[in-house]
C-alpha positions as CSV (number, residue, x, y, z in Angstrom):
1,X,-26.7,73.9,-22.6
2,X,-25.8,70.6,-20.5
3,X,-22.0,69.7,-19.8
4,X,-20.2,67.2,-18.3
5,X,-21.0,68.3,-14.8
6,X,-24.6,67.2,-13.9
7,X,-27.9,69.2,-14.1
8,X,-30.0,69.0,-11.2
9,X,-32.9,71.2,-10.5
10,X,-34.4,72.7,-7.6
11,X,-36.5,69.9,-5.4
12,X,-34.7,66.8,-6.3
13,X,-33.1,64.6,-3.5
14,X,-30.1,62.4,-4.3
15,X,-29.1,60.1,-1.9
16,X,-26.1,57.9,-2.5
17,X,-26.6,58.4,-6.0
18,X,-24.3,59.1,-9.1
19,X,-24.8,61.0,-12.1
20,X,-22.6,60.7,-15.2
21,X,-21.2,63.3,-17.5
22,X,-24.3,65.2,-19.6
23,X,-26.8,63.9,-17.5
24,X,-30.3,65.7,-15.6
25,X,-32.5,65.3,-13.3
26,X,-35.5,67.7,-13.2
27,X,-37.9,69.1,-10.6
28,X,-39.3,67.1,-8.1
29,X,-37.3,63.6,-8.1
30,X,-36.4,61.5,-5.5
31,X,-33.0,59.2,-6.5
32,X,-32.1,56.7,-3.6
33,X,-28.8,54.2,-4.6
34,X,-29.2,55.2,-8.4
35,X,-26.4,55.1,-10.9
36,X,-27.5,57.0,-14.1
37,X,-24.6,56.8,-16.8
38,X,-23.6,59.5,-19.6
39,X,-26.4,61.6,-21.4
40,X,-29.5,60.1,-19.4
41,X,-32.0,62.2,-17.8
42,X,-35.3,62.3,-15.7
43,X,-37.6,64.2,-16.4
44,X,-39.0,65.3,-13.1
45,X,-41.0,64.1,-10.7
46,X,-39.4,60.7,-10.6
47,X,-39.2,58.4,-7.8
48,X,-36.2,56.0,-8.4
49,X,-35.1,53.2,-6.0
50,X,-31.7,50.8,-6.1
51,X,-31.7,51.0,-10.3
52,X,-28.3,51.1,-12.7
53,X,-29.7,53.4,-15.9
54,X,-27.3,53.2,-19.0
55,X,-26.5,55.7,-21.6
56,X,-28.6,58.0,-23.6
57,X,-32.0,56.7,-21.3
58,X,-35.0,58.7,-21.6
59,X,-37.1,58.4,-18.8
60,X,-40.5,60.7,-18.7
61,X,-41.7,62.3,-16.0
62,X,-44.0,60.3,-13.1
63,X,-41.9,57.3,-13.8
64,X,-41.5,55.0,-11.1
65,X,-38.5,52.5,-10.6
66,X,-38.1,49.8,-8.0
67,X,-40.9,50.5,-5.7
68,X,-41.8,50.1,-2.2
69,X,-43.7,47.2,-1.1
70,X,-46.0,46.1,1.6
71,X,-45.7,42.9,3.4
72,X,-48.9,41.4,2.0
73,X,-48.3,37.9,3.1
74,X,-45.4,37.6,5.8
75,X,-47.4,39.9,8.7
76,X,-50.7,40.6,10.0
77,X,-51.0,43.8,9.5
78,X,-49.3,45.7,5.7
79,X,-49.1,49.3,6.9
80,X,-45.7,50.9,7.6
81,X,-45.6,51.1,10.7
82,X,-44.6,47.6,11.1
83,X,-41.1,48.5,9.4
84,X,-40.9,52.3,9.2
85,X,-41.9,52.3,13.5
86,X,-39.8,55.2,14.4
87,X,-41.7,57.8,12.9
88,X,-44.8,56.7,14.8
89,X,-42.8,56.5,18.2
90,X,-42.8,52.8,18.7
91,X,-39.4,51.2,18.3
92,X,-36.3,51.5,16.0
93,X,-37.3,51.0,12.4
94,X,-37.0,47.2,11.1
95,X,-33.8,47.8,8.7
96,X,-34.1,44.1,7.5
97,X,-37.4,44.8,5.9
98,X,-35.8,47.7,3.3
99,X,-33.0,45.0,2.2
100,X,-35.3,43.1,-0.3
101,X,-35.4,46.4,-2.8
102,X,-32.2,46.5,-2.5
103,X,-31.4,43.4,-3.6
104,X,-33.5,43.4,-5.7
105,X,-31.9,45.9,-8.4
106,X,-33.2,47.7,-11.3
107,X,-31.1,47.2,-14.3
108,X,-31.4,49.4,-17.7
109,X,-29.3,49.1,-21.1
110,X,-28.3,51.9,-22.9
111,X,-30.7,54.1,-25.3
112,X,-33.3,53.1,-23.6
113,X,-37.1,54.9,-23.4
114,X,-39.6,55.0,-20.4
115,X,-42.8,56.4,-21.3
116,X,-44.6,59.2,-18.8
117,X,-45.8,57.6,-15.6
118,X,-44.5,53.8,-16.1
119,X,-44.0,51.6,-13.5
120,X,-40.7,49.4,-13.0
121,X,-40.9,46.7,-10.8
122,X,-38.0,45.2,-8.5
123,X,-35.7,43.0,-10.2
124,X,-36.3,44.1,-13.7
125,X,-33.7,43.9,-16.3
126,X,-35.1,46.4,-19.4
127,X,-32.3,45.5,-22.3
128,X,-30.7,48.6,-25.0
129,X,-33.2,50.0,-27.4
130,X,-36.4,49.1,-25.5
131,X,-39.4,51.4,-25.3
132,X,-41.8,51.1,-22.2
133,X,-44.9,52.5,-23.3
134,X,-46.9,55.0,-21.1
135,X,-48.6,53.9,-18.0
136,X,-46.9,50.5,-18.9
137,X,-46.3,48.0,-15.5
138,X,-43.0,46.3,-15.8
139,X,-43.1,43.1,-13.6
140,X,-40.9,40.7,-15.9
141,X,-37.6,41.5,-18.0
142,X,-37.9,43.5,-21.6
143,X,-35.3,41.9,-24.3
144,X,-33.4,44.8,-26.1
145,X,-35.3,47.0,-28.6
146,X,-38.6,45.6,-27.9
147,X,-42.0,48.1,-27.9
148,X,-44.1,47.1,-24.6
149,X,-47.4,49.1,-23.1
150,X,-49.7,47.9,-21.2
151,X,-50.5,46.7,-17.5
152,X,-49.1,44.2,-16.9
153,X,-46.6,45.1,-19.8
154,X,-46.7,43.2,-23.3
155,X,-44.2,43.1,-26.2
156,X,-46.3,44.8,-29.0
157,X,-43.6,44.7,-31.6
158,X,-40.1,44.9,-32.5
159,X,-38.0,48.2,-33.6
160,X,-36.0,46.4,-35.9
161,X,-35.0,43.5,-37.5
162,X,-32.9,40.5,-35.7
163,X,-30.2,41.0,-37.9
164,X,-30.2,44.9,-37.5
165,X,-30.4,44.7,-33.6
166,X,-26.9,42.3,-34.0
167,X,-25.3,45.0,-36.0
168,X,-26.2,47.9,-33.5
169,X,-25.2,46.0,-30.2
170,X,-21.9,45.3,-32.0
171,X,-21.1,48.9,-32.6
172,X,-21.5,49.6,-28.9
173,X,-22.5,53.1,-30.6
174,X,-23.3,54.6,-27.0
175,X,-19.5,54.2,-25.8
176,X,-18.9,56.5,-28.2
177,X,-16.3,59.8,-27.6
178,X,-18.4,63.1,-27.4
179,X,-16.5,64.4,-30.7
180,X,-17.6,60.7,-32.7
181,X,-21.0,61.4,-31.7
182,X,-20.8,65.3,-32.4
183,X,-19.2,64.6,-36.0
184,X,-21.6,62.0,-36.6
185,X,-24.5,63.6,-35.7
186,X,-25.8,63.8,-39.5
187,X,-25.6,60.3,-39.8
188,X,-27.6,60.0,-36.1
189,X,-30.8,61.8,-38.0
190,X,-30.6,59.7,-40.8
191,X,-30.7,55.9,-40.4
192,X,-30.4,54.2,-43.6
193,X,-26.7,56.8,-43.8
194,X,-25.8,55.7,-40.3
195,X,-26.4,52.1,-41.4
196,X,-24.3,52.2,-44.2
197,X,-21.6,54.0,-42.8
198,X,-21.4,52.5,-38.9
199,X,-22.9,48.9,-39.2
């Protein structure tokens, strides 16, 4: 059973990283400058780079958030050893080169889904509710509670209605206490209740 301290498994690297209260991070992940918030997870084998992941997130294993890049266009030749030099014994690595990723910042709401082996490019904003479809590549922002799949990713459909997504982002349901959600779990499983009672 999770708690409020994290759950990380065996094989996962966290570098100046935090995890929030209920969260995991399975087998095999890689989390560089991450901030995962309350209830999220990973589900292994994840490589995720400079990103700031809401509440309740679901992300499937293989997922890939704010990848490296190669300079295609700004130097002669694209391998690493133009900005990763050090491990090949030629100079001090080129720092500068690694400050584009980070600037370039992932940002995900709240309740939202990333299908297995999905690819989240830098700078995308993915808004609460969305669902990235499997295999799906993210290069441009996802509006809240929108279905997209596909390479490069498409909006297929909506989850709900405009004026059902208004009523949800104005209950701010993910903030919350443990013992609301707990007592209104019930209502959680059943959406036509949870609408009438909560929205």
């Amino acid at each position: 059973m999770l708690n409020k301290e994290p759950n990380v498994e065996q094989n996962v690297e966290l570098v100046k990283t935090k995890l929030g209260n209920y969260t995991q991070v399975k087998a095999h992940s890689v989390l560089n400058d991450v901030q995962i918030d309350d209830f999220s997870y990973c589900a292994g084998y994840n490589q995720i780079y400079y990103a700031k992941i809401g509440k309740f997130c679901s992300i499937a294993s293989f997922v890939r958030i704010n990848p490296g890049n190669h300079p295609t266009y700004t130097r002669i030749a694209q391998h690493h050893f133009t900005y990763r030099s050090k491990m090949f014994g030629f100079s001090e690595d080129d720092k500068a080169f690694f400050d584009w990723r980070k600037d370039d910042l992932v940002i995900i709401g709240h309740d939202v889904w990333i299908g297995h082996n999905s690819c989240i490019m830098p700078g995308v904003t993915i808004g609460n509710g969305a669902v990235i479809g499997a295999g799906a590549v993210v290069t441009k922002n996802i509006e809240p509670y929108s279905i997209v799949v596909g390479i490069p990713s498409k909006k297929i459909k909506m989850r709900f209605s405009d004026n059902l997504i208004e009523r949800i982002e104005k209950s701010q349901w993910w903030n919350w206490d443990y013992e609301t959600i707990k007592e209104r779990l019930d209502e959680f499983r059943n959406i036509d209740e949870f609408v009438r009672k909560y929205l």
